[in-house]
C-alpha positions as CSV (number, residue, x, y, z in Angstrom):
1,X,-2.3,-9.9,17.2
2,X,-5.4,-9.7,19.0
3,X,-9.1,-9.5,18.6
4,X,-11.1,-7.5,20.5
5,X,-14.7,-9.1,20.0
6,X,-16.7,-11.3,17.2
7,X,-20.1,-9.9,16.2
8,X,-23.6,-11.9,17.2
9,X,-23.8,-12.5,13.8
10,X,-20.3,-13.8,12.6
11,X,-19.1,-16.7,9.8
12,X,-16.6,-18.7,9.5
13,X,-15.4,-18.8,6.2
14,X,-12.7,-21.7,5.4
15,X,-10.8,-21.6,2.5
16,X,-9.5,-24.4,-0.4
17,X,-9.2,-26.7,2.6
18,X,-9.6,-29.8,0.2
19,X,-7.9,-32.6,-0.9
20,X,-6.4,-31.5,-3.7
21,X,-4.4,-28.5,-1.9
22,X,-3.9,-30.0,1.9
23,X,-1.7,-32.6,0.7
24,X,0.8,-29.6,-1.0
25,X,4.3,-28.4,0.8
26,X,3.3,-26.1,3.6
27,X,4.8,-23.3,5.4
28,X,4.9,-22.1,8.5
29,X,2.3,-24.8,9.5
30,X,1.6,-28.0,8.5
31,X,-1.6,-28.4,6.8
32,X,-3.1,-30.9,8.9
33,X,-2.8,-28.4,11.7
34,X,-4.2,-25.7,9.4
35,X,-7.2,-28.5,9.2
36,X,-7.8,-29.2,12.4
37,X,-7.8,-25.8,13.5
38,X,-9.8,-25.2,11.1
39,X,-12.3,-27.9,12.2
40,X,-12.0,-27.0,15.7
41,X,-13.4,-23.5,14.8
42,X,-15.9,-25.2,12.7
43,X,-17.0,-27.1,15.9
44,X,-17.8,-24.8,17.8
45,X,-19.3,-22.3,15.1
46,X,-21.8,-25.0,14.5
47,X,-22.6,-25.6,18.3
48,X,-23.3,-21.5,18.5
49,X,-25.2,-21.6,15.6
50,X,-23.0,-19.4,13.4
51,X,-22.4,-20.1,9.5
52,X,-19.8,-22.1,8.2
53,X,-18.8,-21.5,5.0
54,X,-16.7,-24.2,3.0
55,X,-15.0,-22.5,0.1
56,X,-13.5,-24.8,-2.9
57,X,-11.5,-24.4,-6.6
58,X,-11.8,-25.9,-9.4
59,X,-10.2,-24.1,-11.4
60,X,-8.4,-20.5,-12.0
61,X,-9.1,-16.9,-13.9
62,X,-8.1,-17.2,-17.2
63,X,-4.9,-14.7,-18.4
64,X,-0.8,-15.1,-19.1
65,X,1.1,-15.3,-15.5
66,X,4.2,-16.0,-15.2
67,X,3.8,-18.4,-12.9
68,X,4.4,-22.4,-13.8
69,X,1.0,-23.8,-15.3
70,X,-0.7,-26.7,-13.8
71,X,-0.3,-29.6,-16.2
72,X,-2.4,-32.6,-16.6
73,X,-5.9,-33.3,-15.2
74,X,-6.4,-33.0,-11.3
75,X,-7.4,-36.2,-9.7
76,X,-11.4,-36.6,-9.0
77,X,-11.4,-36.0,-5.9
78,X,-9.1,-32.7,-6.0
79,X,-12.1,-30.2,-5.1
80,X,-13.5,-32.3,-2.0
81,X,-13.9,-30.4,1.2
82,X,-11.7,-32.6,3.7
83,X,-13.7,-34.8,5.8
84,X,-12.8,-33.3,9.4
85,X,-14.2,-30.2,7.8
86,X,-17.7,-32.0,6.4
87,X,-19.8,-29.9,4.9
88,X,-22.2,-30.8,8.0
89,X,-26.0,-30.1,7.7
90,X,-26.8,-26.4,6.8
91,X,-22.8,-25.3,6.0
92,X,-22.8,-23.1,3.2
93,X,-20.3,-24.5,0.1
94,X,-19.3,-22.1,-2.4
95,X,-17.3,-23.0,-4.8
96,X,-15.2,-20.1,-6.7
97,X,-13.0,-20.3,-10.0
98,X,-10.9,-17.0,-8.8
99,X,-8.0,-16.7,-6.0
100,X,-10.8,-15.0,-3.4
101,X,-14.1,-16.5,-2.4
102,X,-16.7,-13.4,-2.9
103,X,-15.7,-12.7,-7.2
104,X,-18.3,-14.6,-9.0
105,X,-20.0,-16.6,-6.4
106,X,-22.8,-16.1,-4.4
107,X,-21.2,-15.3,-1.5
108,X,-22.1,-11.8,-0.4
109,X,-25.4,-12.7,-1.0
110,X,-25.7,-15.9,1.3
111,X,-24.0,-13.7,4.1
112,X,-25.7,-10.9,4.0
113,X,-29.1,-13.2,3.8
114,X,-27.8,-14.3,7.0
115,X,-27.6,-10.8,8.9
116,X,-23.6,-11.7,8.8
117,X,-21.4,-8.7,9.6
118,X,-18.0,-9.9,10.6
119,X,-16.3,-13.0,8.8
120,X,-13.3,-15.4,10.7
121,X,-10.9,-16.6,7.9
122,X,-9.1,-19.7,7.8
123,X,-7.6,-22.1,5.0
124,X,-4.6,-22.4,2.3
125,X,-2.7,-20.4,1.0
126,X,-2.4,-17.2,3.0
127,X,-1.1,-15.0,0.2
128,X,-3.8,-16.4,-2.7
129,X,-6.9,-17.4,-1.4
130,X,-6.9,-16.5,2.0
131,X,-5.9,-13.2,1.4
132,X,-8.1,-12.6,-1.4
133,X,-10.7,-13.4,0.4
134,X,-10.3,-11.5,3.6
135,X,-9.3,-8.2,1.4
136,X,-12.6,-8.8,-0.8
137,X,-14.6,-9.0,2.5
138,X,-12.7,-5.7,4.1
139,X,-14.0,-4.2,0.5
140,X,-17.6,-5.6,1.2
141,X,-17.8,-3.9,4.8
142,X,-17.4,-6.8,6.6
143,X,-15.5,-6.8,10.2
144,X,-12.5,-9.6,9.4
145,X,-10.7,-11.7,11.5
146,X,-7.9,-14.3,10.4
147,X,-7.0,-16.8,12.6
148,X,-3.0,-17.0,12.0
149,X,-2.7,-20.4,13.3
150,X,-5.4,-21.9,10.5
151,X,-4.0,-20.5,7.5
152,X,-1.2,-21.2,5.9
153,X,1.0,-21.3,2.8
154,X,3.3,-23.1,0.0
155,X,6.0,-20.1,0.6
156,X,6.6,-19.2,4.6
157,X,7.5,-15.7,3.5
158,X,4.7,-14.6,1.9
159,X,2.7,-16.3,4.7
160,X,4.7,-14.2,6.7
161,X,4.5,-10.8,4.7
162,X,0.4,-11.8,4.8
163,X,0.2,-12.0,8.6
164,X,2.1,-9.2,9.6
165,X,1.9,-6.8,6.9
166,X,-1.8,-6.8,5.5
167,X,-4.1,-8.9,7.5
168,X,-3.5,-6.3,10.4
169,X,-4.9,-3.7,8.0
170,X,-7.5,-5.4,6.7
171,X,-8.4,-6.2,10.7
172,X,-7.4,-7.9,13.4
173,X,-5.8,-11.9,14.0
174,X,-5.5,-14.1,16.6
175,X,-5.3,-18.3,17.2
176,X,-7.7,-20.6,17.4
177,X,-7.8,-20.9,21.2
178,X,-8.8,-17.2,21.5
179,X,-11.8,-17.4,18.4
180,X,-12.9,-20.1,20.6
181,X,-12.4,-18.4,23.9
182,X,-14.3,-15.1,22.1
183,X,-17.4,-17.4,20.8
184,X,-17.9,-18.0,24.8
């Protein structure tokens, strides 16, 4: 659990942090620790100059699952980026209809615009979206980082199984304090 270095040219890409999801059952962490780590890294992305990329649902692939179906209409404001996370003045918002933030948005495009080489991964839920995301960004080329103390998850198992079983294979992870401590 440790990275090594962030590329000049590195994004911050956080994840379904939004009111509709933060205020769900979370495990291991709390999400309003998931969110202000998440802003914390924000912070200081901004201050260095780096992208921040706010990713949002509103709403999922189509197909049979066996999961249980989301009933009933979402309140209106279920798809707003939290306010500690903004969007502030030349973030990137992308809003996705899939588990992972790069299928069917435009976000490979706005990265790679960018010069961006290596993304750091934050957000809810570590197995769905976050995961998604950082495996679709692995697949893109992309150096990855998740930051294991800004994600998190509605089952501490898979969160678990996430953390320790893929993410370290998809790159490396550390906490906030060290992403911070590596942006200089």
């Amino acid at each position: 659990m440790t990275a090594t270095t962030l590329d000049p040219n590195t994004a911050l890409v956080v994840v379904d942090l939004q009111k509709g999801i933060v205020g769900l059952p979370t495990a291991p962490h709390p999400a309003a620790d998931v969110v202000a780590n998440s802003a914390t890294l924000a912070d200081a992305f901004r201050a260095k100059g780096l992208p921040v990329v706010l990713v949002r649902v509103t709403a999922g692939a189509p197909g049979r699952t066996e999961g249980p179906q989301r009933s009933g209409q979402p309140a209106a404001d279920w798809a707003e980026i939290v306010p500690e996370l903004g969007p502030s003045e030349g973030d990137i918002v992308v809003t996705k209809q899939q588990w992972g933030a790069f299928y069917g948005t435009d976000l490979d495009l706005q990265l790679r615009r960018r010069g961006v080489t290596q993304v750091v991964v934050t957000g809810v839920a570590t197995s769905i979206g976050v995961e998604s995301t950082a495996r679709s960004a692995h697949e893109h080329g992309y150096n990855v980082t998740v930051v294991t103390d800004a994600v998190t998850d509605m089952d501490g198992g898979s969160h678990i199984n996430s953390t320790e079983k893929i993410f370290p294979r998809l790159g490396e992870t550390d906490t906030t304090e060290a992403i911070v401590k590596l942006l200089g």
